[in-house]
N, C-alpha and C positions, 0 to 999 in steps of 0.2 A: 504494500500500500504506500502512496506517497505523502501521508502522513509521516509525520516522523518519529519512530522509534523508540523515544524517549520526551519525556516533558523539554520543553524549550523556552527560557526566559527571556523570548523577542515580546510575549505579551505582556510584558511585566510595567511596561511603562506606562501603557495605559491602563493597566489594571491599577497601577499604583496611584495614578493622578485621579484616575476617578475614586477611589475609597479616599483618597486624602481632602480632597474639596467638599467631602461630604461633614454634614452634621453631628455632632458625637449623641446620636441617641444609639439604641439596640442595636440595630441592622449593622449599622454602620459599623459599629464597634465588633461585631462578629465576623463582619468582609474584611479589617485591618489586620483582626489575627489570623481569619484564613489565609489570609496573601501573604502574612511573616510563614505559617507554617507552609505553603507552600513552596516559596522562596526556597524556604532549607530544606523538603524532601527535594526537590530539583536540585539543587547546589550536591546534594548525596546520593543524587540518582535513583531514590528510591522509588518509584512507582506508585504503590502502592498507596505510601504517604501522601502522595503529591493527588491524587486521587481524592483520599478522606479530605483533603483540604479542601480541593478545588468542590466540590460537596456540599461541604460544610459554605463557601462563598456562596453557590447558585442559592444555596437554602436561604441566606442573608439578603443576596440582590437576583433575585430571580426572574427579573426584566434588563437582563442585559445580556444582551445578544455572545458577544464578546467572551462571555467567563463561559457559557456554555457550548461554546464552539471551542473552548480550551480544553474542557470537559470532555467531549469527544474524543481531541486527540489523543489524550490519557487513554481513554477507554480501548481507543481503537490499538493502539500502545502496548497495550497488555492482552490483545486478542477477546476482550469483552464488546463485541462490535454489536449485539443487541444493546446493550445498554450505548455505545458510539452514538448507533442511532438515533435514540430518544432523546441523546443531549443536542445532535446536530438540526434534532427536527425543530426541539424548540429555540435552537437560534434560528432558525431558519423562519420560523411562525413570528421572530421579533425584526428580521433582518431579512424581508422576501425578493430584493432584488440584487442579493449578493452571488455571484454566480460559484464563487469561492465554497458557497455551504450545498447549494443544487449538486455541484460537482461531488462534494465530501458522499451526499447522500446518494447519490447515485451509486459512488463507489463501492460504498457500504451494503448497498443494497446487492448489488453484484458477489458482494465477498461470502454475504451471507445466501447467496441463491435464490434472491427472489425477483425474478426478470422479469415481473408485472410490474413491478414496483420500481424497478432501476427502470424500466421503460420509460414512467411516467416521468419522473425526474430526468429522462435521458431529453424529453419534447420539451421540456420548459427548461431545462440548459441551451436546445438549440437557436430558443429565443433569447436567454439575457444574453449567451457567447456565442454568435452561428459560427462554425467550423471547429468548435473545441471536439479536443478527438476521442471523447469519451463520449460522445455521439454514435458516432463510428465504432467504438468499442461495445457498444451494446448493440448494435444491429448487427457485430461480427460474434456475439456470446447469443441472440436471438436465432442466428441462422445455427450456429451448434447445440441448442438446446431442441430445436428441431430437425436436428441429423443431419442437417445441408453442409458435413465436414467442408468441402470442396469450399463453399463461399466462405467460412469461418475462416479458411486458409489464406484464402482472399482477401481479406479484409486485416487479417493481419497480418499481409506480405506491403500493401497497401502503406500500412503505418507502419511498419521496419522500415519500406524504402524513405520514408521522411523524419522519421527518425529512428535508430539504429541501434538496437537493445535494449530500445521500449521494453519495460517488464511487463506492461498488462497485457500486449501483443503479445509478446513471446510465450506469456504464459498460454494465450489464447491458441497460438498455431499448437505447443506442445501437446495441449489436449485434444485438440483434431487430430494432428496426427497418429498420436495412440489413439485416438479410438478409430480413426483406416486403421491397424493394425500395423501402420509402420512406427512400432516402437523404436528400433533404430534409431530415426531419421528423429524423434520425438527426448530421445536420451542424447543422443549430437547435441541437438539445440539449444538445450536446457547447459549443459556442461559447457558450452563454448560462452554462451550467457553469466552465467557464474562465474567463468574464469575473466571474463572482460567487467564485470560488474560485481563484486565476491559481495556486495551487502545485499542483493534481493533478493531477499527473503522468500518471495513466491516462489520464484523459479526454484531454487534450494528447495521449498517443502513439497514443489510439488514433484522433486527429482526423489524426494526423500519416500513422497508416497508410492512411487512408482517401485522402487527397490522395494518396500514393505512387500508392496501385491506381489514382488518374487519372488520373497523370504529372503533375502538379501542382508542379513542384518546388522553384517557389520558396516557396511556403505551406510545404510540408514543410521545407523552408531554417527558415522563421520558427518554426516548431515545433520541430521538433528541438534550435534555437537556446535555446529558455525552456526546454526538458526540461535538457541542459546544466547550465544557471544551475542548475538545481534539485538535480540528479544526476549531478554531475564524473566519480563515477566509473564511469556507465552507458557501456562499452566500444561494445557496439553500437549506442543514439541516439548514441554518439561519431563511429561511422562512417557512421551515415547523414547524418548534419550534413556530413562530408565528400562524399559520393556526391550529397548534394539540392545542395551550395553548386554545386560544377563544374559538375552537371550543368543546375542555373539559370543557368548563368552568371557567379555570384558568385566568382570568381577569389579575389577577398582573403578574404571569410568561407571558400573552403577553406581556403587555405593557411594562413589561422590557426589553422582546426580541427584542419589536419593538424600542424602543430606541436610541439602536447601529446602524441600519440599517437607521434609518432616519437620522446619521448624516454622509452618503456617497452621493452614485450618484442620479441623478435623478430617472434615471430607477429604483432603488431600493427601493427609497420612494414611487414611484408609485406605483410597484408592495405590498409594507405594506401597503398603503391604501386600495389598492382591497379587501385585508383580513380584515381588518377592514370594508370594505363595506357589507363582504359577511359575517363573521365571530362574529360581535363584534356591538351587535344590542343598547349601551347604548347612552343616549345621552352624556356621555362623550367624545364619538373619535370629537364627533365637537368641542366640548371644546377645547380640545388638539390640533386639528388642525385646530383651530382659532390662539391658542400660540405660535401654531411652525409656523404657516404660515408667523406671525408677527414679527418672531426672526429667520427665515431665512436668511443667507447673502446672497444667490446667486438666480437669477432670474430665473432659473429654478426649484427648488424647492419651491418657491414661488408659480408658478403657476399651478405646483401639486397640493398642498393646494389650492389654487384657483378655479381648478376646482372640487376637493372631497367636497368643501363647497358650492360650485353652486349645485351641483347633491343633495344634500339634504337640500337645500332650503333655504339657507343661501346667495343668492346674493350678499344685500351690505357688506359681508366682504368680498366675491370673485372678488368682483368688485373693492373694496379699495384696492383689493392684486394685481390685474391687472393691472389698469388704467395707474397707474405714469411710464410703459416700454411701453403701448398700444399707441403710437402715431403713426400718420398719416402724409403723406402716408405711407403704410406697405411700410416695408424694409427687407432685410431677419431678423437682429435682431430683427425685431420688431413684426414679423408676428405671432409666435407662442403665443404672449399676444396679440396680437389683436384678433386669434381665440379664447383664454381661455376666454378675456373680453364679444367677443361676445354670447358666450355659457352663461357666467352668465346672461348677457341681455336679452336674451331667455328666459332663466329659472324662468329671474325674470317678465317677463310680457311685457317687451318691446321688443316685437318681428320686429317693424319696424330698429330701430337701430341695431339689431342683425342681419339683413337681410342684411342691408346694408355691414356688418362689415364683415360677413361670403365673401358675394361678392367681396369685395376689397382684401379679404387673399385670397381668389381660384385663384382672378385674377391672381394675383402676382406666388401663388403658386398652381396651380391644384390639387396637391399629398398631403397637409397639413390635416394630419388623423383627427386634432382636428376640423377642420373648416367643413372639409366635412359630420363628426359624426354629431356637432352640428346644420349644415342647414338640416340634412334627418332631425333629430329629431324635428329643428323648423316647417319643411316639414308636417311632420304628425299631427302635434299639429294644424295645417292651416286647414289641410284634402289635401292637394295637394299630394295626393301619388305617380303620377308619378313620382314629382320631388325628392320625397322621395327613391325612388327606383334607379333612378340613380345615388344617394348621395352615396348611403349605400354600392352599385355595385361598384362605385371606390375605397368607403373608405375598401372594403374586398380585391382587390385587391393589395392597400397599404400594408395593415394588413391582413393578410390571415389566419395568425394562432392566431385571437384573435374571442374568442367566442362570448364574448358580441356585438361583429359588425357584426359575422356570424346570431346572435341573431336579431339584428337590422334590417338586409335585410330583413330574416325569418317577423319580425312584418310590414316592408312597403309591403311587397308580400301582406301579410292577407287583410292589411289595405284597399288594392287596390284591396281584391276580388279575387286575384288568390291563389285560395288554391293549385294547383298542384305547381307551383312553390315556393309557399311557405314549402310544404312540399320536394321538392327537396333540397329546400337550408339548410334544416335541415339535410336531410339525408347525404350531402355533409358535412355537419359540423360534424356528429358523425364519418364520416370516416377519413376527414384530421386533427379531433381534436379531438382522441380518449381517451374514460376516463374521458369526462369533463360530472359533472353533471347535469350542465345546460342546455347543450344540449340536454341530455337526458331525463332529465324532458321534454322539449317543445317537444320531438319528440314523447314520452310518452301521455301528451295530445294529440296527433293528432289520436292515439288508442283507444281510449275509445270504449267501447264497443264492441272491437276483441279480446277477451282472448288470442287467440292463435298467433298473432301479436305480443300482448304484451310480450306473453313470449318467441318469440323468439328473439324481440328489448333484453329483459331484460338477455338472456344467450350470447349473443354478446354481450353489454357491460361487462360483467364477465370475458369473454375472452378476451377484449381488456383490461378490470384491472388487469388481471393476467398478459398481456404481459408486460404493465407497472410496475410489483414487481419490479425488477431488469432491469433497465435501463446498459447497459453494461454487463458486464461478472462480473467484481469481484464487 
């Protein structure tokens, strides 16, 4: 994107002069210390900071086109380009004849895949700028979203010839070309791109997804690794640098990558541990996540760790990590460790306790993913598979887009003897969770001995990993 990369303090002047002419009541006073705090997460590069600040301003002066067009470029900065969006809209709803935010938004709209949208923004660019070439760039992503590769080619041979390592061009022909199936000609590009231009990002993530769709993972490692450098606060090239390093092999480039990501939100440490579940087979990640479990400050990443040390068999440290938040009766605060502690209890052989403990957090909370996960599983372990089955059924409903739960129902169906519906709930898993290998394995077993089954499971997965290359347009 040609936004840039990082916060930049060209707006600071008139961000400055306007908070300082103003009046010292509230607002005021909340815009001066957003823009000090601003100022210093930008001076330290922080993102993230510079984010909360710029925030905390639109919240103070929420009529000024300016702080929310800044807003944006944070957002888009950090790969949050739905929330880009909604900053650039409402500059754009304070500031409607700046061709500057039409442009932004259009972009945006492209990055995120929505080509009605980047359309309509593409016609009312062509009236404030006629010939700006992101005109062009959306009638050349219009003709590839309806298979006209040949003019997509076109249109972005068009803008190379006038300008010459255009990144949204080249991203554009790269993806025609892989999809004519000249991948070749489509990896050329992209590399010759890169070497002439080493910061664009696009071209890099979309060379990076390409190697993915090979399995390729140590290139993707080396990719991922320069997007990174470029883009700290891109969350997901964060975790695919983790998933390409283990899974190459590279042991230390994970565990460096994972690192940084375990000292943010929960979510995010959760999501590094799956990779290291799936990814990172040494007994050191338990090591590790015994250390960080025990030098965690906040109790929700505590009992992340908590539960990644119960799931491989590690109860009394997940239990020691749980206990001292896990009191009774549940409370909301309190509920979420009293699921984690009762999953270790399970795990760990004390299934009556666990029972109990699963009952008293449903009670409280019916929807609580982690209680519900760990009574199907205590469920199965008993042989009670009906109640296993209605565990599994709410906790997919909760969680609908997470495999391993879609997985879960799939083993209490077996468990209980229905293979039609177990086979059902597979087949619903490879279509609302398309691309995941797990699912594909389990639905893969259910073939054996249909050659012709299997290879048409295995040419639909191909097509749902091609459709996944390029998430968005650019």
């Amino acid at each position: 994107m040609h936004l840039p990369s990082h916060p930049i303090l060209r707006a600071v002047a008139w961000l400055s002069a306007g908070v300082a002419v103003a009046a010292c009541n509230s607002s005021d006073s909340r815009a001066r210390a957003a823009l000090g705090d601003y100022q210093s997460a930008t001076a330290a590069n922080n993102l993230p900071a510079a984010r909360k600040a710029l925030l905390e301003l639109v919240r103070a002066k929420d009529d000024v086109s300016e702080y929310w067009a800044e807003l944006g470029k944070v957002q888009a900065a950090m790969g949050s380009y739905g929330d880009a969006y909604y900053a650039f809209t409402r500059a754009y709803e304070l500031d409607r004849s700046n061709p500057a935010l039409v442009r932004a938004l259009t972009e945006l709209a492209l990055r995120s895949g929505d080509l009605t949208q980047a359309q309509a923004k593409a016609e009312e660019l062509e009236i404030l700028a006629p010939g700006d070439p992101w005109v062009k760039l959306v009638k050349g992503w219009a003709a590839f979203a309806e298979l006209r590769y040949d003019e997509a080619v076109a249109v972005s041979d068009s803008m190379l010839a006038a300008t010459p390592y255009d990144p949204s061009a080249t991203v554009l022909k790269a993806r025609a070309l892989y999809s004519m199936k000249r991948r070749d000609e489509a990896v050329d590009l992209l590399n010759k791109q890169i070497q002439a231009q080493p910061s664009d990002e696009g071209s890099l993530s979309l060379l990076a997804n390409i190697y993915q769709r090979e399995n390729d993972w140590a290139k993707v490692a080396q990719l991922a690794h320069r997007i990174e450098a470029l883009t700290p606060g891109d969350q997901r090239n964060a975790l695919l640098l983790v998933e390409a390093a283990f899974r190459s092999g590279n042991v230390e480039l994970g565990r460096k990558a994972s690192s940084r990501l375990l000292q943010t939100d929960t979510a995010t440490v959760d999501a590094v541990l799956e990779l290291w579940n799936d990814y990172w087979p040494s007994p050191q990640r338990i090591a590790e996540a015994r250390r960080l479990g025990a030098e965690a400050s906040d109790l929700g990443r505590r009992l992340v760790y908590a539960d990644f040390l119960s799931r491989w068999g590690n109860a009394p440290d997940a239990i020691a990590l749980a206990s001292p938040a896990a009191t009774l009766p549940v409370r909301a605060e309190t509920a979420e460790a009293n699921a984690v502690l009762a999953t270790a209890l399970s795990r760990g052989g004390k299934l009556g306790p666990a029972k109990a403990r699963f009952d008293a957090v449903l009670a409280f909370d019916p929807g609580n993913a982690t209680a519900l996960r760990g009574r199907a599983e205590l469920a199965l372990r008993t042989g009670n598979t009906a109640a296993a089955v209605v565990d599994a059924q709410k906790l997919v409903t909760v969680l609908p887009n997470s495999a391993d739960d879609r997985l879960l129902l799939a083993r209490a169906f077996a468990a209980a003897g229905n293979k039609s519906w177990m086979e059902r709930t597979l087949w619903a898993a490879f279509q609302d969770i398309p691309g995941d290998e797990r699912i594909m394995a389990a639905l893969q077993s259910t073939k054996k001995g249909d050659p012709a089954a299997i290879q048409e499971l295995n040419a639909e997965f191909a097509r749902q990993r091609d459709a996944k290359l390029g998430r968005g347009l650019l």
